[in-house]
C-alpha positions as CSV (number, residue, x, y, z in Angstrom):
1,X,0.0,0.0,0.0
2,X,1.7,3.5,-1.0
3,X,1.3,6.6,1.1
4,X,-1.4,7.8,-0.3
5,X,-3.5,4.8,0.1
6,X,-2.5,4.5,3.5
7,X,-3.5,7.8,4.7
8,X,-6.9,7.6,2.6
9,X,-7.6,4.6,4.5
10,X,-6.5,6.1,8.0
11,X,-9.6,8.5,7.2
12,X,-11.6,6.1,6.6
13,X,-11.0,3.3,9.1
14,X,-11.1,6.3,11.2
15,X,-14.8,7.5,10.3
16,X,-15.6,3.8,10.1
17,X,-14.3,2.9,13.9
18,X,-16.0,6.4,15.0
19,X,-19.6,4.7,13.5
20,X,-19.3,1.6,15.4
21,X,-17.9,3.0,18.8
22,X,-14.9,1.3,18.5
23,X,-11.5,2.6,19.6
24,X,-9.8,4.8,17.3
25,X,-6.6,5.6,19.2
26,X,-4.6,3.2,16.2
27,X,-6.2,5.5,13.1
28,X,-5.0,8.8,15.1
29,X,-1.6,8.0,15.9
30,X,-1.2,7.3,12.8
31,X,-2.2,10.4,11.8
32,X,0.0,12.3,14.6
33,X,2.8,10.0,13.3
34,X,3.2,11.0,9.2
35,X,5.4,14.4,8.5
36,X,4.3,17.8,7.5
37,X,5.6,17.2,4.3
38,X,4.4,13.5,3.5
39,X,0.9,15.2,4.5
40,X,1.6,18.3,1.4
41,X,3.7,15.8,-0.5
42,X,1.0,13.3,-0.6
43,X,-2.6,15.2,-1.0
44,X,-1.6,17.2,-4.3
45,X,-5.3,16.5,-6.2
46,X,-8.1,18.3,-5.3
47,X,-10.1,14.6,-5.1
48,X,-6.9,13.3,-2.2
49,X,-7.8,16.7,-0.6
50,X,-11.5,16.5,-0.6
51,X,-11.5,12.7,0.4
52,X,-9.4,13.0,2.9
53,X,-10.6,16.0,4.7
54,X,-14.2,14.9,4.2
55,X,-13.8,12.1,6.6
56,X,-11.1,13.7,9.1
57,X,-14.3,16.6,9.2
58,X,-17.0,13.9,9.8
59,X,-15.1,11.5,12.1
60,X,-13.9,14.7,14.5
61,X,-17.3,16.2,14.3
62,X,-18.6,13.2,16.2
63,X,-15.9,12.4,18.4
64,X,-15.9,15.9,19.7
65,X,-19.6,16.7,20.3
66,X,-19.3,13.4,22.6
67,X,-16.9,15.2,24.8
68,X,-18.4,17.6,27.3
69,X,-15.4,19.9,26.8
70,X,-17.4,21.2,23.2
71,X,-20.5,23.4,22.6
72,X,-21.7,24.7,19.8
73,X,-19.6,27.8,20.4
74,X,-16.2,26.2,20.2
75,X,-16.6,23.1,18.5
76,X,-15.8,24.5,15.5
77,X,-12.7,27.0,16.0
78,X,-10.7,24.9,19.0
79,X,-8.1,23.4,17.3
80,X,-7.4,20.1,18.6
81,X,-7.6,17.8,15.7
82,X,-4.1,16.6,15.2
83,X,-2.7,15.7,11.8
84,X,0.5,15.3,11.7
85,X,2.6,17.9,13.6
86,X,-0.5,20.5,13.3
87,X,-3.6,21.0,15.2
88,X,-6.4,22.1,13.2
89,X,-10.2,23.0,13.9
90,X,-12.9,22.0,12.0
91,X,-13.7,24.9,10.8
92,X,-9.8,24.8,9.3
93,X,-10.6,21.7,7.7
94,X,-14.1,23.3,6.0
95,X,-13.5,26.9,5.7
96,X,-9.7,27.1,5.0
97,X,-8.7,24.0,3.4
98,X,-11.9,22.7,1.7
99,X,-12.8,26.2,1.1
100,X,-9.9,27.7,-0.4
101,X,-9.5,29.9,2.9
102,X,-12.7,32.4,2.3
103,X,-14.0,34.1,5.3
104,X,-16.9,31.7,7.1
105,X,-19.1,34.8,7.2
106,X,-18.4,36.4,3.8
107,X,-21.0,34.2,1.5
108,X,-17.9,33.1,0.1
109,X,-16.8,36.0,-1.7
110,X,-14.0,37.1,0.9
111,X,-10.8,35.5,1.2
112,X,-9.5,35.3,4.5
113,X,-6.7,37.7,5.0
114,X,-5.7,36.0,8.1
115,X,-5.1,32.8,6.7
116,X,-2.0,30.2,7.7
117,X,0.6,29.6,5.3
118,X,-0.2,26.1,6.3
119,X,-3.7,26.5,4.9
120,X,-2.4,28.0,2.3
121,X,-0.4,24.7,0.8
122,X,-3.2,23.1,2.0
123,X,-6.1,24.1,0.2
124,X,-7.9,23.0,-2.8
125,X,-7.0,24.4,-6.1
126,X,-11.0,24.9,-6.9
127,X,-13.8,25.1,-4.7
128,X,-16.6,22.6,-4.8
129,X,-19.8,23.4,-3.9
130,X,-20.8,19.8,-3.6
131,X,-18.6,19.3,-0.2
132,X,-21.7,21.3,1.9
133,X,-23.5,18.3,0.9
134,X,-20.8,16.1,2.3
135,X,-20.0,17.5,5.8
136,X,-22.2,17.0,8.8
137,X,-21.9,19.5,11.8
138,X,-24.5,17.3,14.1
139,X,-28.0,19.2,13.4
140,X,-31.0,17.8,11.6
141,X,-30.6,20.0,8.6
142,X,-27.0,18.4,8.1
143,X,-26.6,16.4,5.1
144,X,-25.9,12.8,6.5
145,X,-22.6,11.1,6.8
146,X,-21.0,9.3,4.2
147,X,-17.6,7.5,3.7
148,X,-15.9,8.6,0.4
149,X,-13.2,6.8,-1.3
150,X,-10.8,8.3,-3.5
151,X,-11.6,6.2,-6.5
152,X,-15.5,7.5,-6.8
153,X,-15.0,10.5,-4.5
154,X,-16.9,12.5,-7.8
155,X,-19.5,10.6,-8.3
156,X,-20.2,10.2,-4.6
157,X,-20.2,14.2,-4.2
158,X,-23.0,14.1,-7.1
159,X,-25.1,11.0,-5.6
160,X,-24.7,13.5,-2.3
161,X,-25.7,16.6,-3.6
162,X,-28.6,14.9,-5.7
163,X,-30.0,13.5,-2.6
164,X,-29.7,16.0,-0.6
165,X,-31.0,18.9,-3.2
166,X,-34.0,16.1,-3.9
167,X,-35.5,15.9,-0.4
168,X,-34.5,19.4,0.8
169,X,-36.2,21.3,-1.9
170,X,-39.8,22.4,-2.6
171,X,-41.2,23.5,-6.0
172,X,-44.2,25.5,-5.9
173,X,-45.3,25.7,-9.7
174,X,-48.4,27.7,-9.4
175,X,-46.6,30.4,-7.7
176,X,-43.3,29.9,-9.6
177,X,-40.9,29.8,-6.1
178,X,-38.7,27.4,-5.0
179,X,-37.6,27.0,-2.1
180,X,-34.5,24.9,-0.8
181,X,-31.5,24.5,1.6
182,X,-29.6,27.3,3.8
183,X,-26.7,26.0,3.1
184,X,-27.2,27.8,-0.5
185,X,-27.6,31.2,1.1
186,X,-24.7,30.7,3.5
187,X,-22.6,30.1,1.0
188,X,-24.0,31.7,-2.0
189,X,-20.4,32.6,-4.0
190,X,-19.7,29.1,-3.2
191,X,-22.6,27.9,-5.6
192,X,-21.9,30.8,-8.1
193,X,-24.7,33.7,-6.8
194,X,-28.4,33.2,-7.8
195,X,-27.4,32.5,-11.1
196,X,-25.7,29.5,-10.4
197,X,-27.8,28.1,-7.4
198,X,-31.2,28.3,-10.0
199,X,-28.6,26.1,-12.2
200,X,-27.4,23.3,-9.7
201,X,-31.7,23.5,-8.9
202,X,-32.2,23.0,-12.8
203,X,-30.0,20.3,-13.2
204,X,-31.1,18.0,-10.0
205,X,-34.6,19.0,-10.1
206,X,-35.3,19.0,-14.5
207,X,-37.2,22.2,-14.2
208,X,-36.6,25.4,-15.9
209,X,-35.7,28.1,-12.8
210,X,-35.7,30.8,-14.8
211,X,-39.2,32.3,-14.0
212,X,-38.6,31.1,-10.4
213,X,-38.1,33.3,-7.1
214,X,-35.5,31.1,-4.7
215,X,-36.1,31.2,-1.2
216,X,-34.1,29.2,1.8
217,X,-35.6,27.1,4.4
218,X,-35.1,27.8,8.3
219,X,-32.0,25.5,8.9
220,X,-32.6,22.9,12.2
221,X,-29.9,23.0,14.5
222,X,-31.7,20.6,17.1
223,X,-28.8,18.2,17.4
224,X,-28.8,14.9,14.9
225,X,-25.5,12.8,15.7
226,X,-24.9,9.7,13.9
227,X,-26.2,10.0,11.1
228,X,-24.8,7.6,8.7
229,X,-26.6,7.3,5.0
């Protein structure tokens, strides 16, 4: 097994073992254990990055909302997710690397000035807007979990953003609105604007949304943990 497979399979043994309560102290010294630069050397595609990341975002998630230490307030910024010699937040692992750094409350359309150099070499050379259909912060308007594998890592972001576009979203043909996920608001530049959220919502749903008003659901953040597709 080369490098990359074996830290592909870290994640995912990783997410796996997190599923079925089983230890996972093996999968994360592993993880402490491989170099900074094996890490960069290693994860040089956008689908290495995305699969990898995907499942470090979805295994941590879970491990720390079972630990009374985190709330919703720090969850996401305490960085205590060790890969490597770094510690890293989740919101690290979403905003700057999966995200190409932009700023969490900027619609995506602000990079983050403030950004590591480490996030930096880390990122993804193109945003995907399909990874917010991929990672699951714990609340009932979450997309659910899935474990993605390098080998169909894009057809699994498509399957996931299909689903999730297909039972989130509510065509009202009379009075020409649609109305669908927050996620599509939150990150708007993500998605390309307007323009290209009534595109993504033409393509999954086969209707022309061109004469249609968009409109975004209240999002649930009543807790939802362990939820596996």
């Amino acid at each position: 097994m080369d490098n990359l497979d074996s830290l592909l399979s870290a994640s995912e043994k990783l997410l796996l073992n997190v599923k079925m309560n089983l230890d996972t102290k093996q999968e994360e010294y592993f993880l402490h254990a491989i170099t900074d630069s094996l890490l960069k050397a290693v994860l040089q595609n956008d689908d290495a990055k995305k699969t990898f990341w995907i499942n470090i975002y979805n295994a941590y998630y879970q491990i720390l909302a079972n630990q009374s230490l985190y709330n919703r307030k720090n969850i996401f910024s305490t960085k205590v997710i060790r890969i490597a010699s770094n510690y890293f937040s989740l919101d690290d692992i979403e905003h700057g690397i999966l995200r190409k750094n932009r700023w969490k409350w900027s619609f995506g359309y602000l990079k983050n000035p403030y950004a590591s150099a480490l996030l930096q070499d880390l990122e993804v050379k193109t945003i995907d807007f399909r990874i917010h259909f991929a990672l699951n912060c714990g609340a009932k308007s979450c997309p659910p979990i899935a474990f993605y594998n390098f080998e169909k890592i894009d057809q699994q972001l498509t399957d996931a953003a299909h689903s999730f576009l297909e039972q989130e979203t509510t065509v009202d043909h009379n009075a020409k609105t649609i109305s669908t996920s927050k996620l599509l608001h939150w990150y708007r530049a993500d998605f390309g604007g307007t323009k290209g959220i009534k595109k993504i919502l033409q393509d999954v749903l086969n209707v022309n949304t061109t004469p249609y008003n968009i409109s975004f659901k209240p999002y649930s953040w009543d807790p939802h943990l362990e939820n596996y597709s």
